[in-house]
Steps between C-alpha positions, in 0.01 A plus 500: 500500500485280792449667835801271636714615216617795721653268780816329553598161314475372846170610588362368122659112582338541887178575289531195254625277769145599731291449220631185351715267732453573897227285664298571775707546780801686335209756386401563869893531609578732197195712590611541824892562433375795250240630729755535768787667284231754384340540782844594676632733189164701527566585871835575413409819326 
């Protein structure tokens, strides 16, 4: 089993899209947009 078996549909097409179809610069802004919603939930709690 698949480590990213345990995470939303969502999360598994964000995966597949990452890995297969976003070029350069779409990786940089997707890092960044996930880095920053993380990075906000952790101070959250």
């Amino acid at each position: 089993m698949d480590k990213i078996d345990k995470f939303p549909k969502s999360i598994k097409k964000a995966v597949r899209y990452i890995k297969q179809d976003a070029n350069k610069e779409q990786l940089e802004e997707i890092r960044n947009i996930i880095n920053k919603a993380i990075d906000r939930r952790v101070r959250a709690n």
